[in-house]
TORVEX-929082 format. One record per residue: x, y, z of N, C-alpha, C in turn; residue number from 1; residue in three letters. Coordinates in Angstrom, 2 decimals, decimal comma. Layout:
# TORVEX-929082
<atom <X; Y; Z>; <X; Y; Z>; <X; Y; Z>; NUM; "Ala">;
...
***
This chain:
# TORVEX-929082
<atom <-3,11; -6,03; 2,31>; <-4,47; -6,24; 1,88>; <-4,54; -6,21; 0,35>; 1; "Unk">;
<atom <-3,88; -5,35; -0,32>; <-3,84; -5,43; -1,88>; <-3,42; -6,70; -2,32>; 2; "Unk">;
<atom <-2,37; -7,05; -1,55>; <-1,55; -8,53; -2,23>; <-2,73; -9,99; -2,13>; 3; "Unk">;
<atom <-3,16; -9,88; -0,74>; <-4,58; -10,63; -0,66>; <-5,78; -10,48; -2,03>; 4; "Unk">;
<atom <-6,03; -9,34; -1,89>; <-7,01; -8,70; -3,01>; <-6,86; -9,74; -4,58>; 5; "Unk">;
<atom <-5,45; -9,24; -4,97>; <-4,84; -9,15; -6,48>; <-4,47; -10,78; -6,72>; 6; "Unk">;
<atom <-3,93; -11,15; -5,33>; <-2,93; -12,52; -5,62>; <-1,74; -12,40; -6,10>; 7; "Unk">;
<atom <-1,08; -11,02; -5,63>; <0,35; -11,09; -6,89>; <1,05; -9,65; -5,58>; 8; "Unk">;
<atom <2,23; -10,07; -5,90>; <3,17; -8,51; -5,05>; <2,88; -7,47; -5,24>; 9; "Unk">;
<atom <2,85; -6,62; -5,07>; <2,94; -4,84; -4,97>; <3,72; -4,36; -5,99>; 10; "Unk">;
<atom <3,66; -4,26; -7,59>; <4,63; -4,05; -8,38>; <5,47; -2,65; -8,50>; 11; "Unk">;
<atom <5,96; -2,56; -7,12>; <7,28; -1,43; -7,20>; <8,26; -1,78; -7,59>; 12; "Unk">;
<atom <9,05; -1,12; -8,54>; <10,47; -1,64; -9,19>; <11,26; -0,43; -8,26>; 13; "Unk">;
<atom <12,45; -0,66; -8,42>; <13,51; 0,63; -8,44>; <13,93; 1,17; -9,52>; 14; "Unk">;
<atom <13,70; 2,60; -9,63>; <14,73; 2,59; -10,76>; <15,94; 3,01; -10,98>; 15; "Unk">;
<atom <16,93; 2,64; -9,54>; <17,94; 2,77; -9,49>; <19,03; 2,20; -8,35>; 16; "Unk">;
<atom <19,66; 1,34; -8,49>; <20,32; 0,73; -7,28>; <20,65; 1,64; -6,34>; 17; "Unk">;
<atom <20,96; 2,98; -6,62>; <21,43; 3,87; -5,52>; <20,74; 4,08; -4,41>; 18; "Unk">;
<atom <18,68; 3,69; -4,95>; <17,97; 3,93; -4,01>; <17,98; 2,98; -2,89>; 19; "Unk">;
<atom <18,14; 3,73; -2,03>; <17,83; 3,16; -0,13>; <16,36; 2,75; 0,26>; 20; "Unk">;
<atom <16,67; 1,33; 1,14>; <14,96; 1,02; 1,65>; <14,54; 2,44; 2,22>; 21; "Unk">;
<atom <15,08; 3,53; 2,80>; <14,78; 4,59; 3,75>; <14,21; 5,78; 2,55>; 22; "Unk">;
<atom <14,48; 5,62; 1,73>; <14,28; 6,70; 0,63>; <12,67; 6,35; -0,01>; 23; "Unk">;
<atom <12,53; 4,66; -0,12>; <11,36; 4,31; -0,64>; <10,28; 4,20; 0,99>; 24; "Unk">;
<atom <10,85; 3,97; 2,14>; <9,96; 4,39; 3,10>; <9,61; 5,57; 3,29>; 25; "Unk">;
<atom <10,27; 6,65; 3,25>; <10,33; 7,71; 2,58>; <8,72; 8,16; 2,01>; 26; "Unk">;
<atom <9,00; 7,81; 0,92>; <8,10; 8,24; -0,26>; <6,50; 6,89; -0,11>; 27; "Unk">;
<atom <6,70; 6,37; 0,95>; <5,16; 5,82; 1,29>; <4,69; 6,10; 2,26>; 28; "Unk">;
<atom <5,36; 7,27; 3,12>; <5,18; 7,89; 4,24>; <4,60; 9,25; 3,52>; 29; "Unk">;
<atom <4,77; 9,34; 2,24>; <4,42; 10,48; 1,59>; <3,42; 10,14; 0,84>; 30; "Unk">;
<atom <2,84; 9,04; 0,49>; <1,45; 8,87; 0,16>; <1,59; 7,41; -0,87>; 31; "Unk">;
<atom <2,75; 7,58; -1,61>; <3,29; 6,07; -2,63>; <2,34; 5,31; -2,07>; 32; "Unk">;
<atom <1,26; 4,56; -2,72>; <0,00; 3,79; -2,83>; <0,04; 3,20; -4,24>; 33; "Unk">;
<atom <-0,25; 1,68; -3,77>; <-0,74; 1,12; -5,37>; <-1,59; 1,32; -5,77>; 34; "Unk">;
<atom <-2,20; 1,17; -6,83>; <-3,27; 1,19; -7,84>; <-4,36; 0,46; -7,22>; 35; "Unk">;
<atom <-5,49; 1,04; -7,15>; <-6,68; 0,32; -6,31>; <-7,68; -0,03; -7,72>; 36; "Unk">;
<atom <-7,77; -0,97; -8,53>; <-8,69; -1,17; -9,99>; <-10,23; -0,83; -9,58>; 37; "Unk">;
<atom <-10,68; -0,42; -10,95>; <-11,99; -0,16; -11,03>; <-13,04; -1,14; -10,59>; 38; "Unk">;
<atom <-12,84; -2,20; -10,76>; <-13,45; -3,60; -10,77>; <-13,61; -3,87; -8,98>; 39; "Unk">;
<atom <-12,88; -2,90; -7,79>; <-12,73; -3,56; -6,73>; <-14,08; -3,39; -6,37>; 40; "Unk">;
<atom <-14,09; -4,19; -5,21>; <-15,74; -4,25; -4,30>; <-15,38; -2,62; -3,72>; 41; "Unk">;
<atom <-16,35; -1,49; -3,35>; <-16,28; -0,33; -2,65>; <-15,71; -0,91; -1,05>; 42; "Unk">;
<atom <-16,31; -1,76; -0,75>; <-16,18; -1,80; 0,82>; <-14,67; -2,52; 0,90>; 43; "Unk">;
<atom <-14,52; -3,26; 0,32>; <-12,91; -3,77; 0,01>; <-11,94; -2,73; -0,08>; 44; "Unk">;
<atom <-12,13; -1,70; -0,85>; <-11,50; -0,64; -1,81>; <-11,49; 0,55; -0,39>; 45; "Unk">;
<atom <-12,63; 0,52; 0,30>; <-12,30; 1,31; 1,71>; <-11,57; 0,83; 2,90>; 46; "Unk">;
<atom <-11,85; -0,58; 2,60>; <-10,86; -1,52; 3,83>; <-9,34; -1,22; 3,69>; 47; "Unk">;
<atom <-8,80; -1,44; 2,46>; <-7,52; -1,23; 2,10>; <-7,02; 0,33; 2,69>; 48; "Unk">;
<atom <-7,81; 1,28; 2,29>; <-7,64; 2,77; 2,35>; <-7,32; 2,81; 3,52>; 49; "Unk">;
<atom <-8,33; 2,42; 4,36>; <-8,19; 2,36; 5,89>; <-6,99; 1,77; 6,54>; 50; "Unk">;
<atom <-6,56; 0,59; 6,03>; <-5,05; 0,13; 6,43>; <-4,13; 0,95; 6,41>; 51; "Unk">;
<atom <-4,26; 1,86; 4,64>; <-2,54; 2,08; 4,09>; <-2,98; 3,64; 5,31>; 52; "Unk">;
<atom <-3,98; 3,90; 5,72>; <-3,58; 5,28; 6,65>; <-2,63; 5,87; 7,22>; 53; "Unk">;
<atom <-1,94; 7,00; 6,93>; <-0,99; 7,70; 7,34>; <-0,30; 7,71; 8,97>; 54; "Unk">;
<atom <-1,55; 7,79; 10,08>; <-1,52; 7,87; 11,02>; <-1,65; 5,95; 11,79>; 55; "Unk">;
<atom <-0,96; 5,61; 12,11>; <-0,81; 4,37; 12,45>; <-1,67; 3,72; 13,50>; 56; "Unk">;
<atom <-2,26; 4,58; 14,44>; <-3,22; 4,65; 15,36>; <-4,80; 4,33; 14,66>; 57; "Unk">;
<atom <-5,06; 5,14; 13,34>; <-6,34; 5,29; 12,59>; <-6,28; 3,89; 11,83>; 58; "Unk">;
<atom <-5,19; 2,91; 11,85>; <-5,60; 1,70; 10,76>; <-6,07; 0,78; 11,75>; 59; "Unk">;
<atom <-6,58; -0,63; 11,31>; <-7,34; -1,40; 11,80>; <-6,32; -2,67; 12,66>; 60; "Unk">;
<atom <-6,48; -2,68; 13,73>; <-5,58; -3,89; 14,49>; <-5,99; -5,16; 14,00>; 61; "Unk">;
<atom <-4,92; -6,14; 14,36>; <-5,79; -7,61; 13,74>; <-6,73; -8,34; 14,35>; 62; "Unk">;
<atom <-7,32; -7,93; 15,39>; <-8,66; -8,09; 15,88>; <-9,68; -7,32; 15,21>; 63; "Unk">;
<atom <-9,53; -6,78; 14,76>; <-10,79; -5,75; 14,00>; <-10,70; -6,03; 12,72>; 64; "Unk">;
<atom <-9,33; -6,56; 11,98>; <-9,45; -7,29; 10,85>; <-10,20; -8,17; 10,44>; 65; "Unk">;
<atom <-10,03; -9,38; 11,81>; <-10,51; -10,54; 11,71>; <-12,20; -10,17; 11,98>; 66; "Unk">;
<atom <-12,50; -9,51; 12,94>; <-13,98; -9,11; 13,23>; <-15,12; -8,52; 12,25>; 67; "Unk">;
<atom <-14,07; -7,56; 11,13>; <-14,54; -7,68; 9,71>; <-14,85; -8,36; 8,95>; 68; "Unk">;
<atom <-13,76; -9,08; 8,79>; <-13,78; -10,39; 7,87>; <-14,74; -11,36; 7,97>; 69; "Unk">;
<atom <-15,30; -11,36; 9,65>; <-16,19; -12,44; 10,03>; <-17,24; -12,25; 9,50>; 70; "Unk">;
<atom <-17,39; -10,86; 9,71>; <-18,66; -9,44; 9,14>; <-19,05; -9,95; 7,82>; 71; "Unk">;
<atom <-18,10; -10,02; 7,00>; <-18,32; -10,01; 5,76>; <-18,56; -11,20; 5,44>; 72; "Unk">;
<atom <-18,21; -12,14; 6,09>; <-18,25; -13,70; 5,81>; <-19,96; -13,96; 6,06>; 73; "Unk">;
<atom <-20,62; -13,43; 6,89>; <-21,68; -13,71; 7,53>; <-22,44; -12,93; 6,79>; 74; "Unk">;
<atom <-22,51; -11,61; 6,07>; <-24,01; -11,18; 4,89>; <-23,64; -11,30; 3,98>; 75; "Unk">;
<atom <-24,83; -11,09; 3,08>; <-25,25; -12,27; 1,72>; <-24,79; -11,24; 0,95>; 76; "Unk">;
<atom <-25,12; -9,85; 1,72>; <-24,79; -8,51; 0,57>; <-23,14; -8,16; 0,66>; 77; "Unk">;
<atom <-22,60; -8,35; 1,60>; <-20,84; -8,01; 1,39>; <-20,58; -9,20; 0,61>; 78; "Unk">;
<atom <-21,72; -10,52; 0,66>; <-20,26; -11,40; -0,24>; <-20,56; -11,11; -1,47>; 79; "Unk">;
<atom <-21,85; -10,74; -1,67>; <-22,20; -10,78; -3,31>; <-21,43; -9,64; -4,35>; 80; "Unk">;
<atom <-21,50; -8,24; -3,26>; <-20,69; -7,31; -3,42>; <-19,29; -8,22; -4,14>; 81; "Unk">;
<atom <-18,70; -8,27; -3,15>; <-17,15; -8,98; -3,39>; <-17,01; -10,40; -4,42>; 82; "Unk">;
<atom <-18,14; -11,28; -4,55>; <-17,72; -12,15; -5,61>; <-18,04; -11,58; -6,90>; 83; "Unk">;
<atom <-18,89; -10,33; -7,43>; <-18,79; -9,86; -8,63>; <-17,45; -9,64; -8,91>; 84; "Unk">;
<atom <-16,76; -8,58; -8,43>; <-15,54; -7,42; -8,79>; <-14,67; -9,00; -9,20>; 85; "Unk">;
<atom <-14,73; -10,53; -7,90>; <-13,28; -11,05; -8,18>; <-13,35; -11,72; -9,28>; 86; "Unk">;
<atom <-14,60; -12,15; -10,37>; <-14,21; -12,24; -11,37>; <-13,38; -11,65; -12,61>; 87; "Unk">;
<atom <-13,94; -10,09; -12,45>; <-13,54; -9,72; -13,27>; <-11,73; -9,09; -12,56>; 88; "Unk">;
<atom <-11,46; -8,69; -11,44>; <-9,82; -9,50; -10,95>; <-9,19; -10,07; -11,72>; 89; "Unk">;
<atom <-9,87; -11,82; -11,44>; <-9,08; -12,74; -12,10>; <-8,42; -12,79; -13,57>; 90; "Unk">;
<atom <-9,08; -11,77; -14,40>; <-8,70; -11,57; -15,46>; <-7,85; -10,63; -15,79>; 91; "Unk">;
<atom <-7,20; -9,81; -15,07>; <-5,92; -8,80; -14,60>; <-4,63; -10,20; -14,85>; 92; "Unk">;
<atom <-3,57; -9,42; -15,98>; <-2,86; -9,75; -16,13>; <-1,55; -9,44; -15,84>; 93; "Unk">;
<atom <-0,64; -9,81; -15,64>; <0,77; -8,88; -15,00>; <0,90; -7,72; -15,66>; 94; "Unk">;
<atom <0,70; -7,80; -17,05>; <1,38; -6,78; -18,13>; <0,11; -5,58; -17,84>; 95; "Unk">;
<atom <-0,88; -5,89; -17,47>; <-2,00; -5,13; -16,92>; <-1,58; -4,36; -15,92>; 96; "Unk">;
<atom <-1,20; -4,49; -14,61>; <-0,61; -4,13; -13,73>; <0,17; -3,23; -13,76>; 97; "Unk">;
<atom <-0,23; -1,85; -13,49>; <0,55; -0,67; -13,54>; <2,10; -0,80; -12,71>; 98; "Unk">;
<atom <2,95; -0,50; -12,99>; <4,36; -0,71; -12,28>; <4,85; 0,69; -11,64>; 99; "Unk">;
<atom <4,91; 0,82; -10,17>; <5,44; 1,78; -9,88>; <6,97; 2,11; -9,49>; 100; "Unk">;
<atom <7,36; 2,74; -10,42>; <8,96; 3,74; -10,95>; <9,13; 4,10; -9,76>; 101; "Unk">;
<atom <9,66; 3,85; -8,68>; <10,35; 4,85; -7,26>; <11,15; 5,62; -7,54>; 102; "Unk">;
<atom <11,49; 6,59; -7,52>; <12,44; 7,49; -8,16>; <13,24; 8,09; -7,03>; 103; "Unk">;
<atom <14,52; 8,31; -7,01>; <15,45; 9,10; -6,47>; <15,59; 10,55; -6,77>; 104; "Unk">;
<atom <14,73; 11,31; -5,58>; <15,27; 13,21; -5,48>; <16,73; 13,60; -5,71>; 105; "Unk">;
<atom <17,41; 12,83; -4,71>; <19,47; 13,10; -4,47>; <19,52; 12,40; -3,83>; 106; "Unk">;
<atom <20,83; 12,09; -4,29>; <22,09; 10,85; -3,52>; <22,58; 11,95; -2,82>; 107; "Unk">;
<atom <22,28; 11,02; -2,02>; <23,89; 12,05; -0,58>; <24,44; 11,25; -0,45>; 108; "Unk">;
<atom <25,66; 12,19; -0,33>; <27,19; 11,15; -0,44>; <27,79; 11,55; 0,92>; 109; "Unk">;
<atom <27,67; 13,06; 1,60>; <28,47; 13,13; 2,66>; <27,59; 13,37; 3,83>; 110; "Unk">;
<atom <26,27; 12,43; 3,36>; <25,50; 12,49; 5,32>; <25,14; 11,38; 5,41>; 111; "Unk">;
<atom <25,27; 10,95; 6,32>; <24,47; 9,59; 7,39>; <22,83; 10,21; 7,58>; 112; "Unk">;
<atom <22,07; 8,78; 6,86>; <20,72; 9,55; 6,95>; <20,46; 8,33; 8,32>; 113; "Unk">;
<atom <20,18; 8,62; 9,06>; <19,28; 8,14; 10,66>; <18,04; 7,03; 9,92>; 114; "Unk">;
<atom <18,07; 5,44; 9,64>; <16,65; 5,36; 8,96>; <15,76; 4,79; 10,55>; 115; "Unk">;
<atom <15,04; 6,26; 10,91>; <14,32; 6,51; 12,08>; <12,83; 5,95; 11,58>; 116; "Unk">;
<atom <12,26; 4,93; 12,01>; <10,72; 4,59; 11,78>; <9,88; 5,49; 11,96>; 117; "Unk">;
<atom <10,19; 6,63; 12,92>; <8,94; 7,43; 13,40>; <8,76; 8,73; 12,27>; 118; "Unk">;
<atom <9,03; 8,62; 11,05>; <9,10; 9,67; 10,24>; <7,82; 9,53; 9,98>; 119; "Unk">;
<atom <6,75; 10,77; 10,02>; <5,40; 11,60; 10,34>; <4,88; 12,05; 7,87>; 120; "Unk">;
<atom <5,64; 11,97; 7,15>; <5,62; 12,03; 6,39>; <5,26; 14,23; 6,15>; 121; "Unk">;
<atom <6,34; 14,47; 5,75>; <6,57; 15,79; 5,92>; <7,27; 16,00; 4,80>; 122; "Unk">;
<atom <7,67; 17,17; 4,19>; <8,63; 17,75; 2,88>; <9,81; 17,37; 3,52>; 123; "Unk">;
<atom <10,08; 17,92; 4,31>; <11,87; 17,17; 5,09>; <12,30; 16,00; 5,66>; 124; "Unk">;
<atom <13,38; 15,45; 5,40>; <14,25; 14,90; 6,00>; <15,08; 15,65; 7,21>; 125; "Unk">;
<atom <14,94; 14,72; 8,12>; <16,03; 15,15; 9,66>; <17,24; 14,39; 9,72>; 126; "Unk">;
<atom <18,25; 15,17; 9,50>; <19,25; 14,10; 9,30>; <20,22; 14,33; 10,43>; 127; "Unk">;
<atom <20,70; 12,87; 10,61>; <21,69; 13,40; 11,84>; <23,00; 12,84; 11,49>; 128; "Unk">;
<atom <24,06; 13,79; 12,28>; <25,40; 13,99; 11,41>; <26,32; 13,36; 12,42>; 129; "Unk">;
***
């Protein structure tokens, strides 16, 4: 929904080859969220929130996406809402665009980390040996 929003990727870099896709799933299971700008529509800016939700059950299926979207397509007040903010959007420049640094806690060198999807976003790793 951000990439829709912005028109442009999710600007996470690495900042380090050592890091693992499991390390940066990891750390968005732990809250890692892009930058939501001042300029967004509120109801947009809650739609997104509602997606990136922790609990996978609480975000919106793509029937309820689309049933929104229709929502919004159809009053005069969600679009007006939403065509203010995308002007001032359009004027967001890359170099504008905050860049998020993923950072590496520790390299492990002598464990096999399990990259298990069902990780609940917790202080620990479960690793299996």
């Amino acid at each position: 929904m951000w990439e829709i929003l912005y028109g442009k990727p999710v600007p996470f870099e690495q900042i380090s080859k050592l890091q693992s896709k499991l390390q940066f799933q990891i750390q968005v299971c732990d809250g890692l969220r892009p930058h939501i700008y001042e300029n967004t529509a509120k109801c947009y800016a809650d739609f997104i929130k509602k997606c990136w939700n922790i609990e996978p059950k609480e975000r919106p299926i793509a029937t309820e996406i689309c049933d929104i979207f229709t929502e919004w397509r159809n009053s005069e007040s969600i679009l007006s809402e939403l065509a203010e903010p995308d002007k001032k959007l359009q004027n967001i420049k890359n170099e504008d665009m905050q860049v998020y640094k993923v950072c590496i806690d520790s390299h492990y060198k002598s464990c096999f980390i399990s990259s298990n999807n069902d990780y609940k976003g917790s202080n620990y790793i479960v690793l299996e040996i």
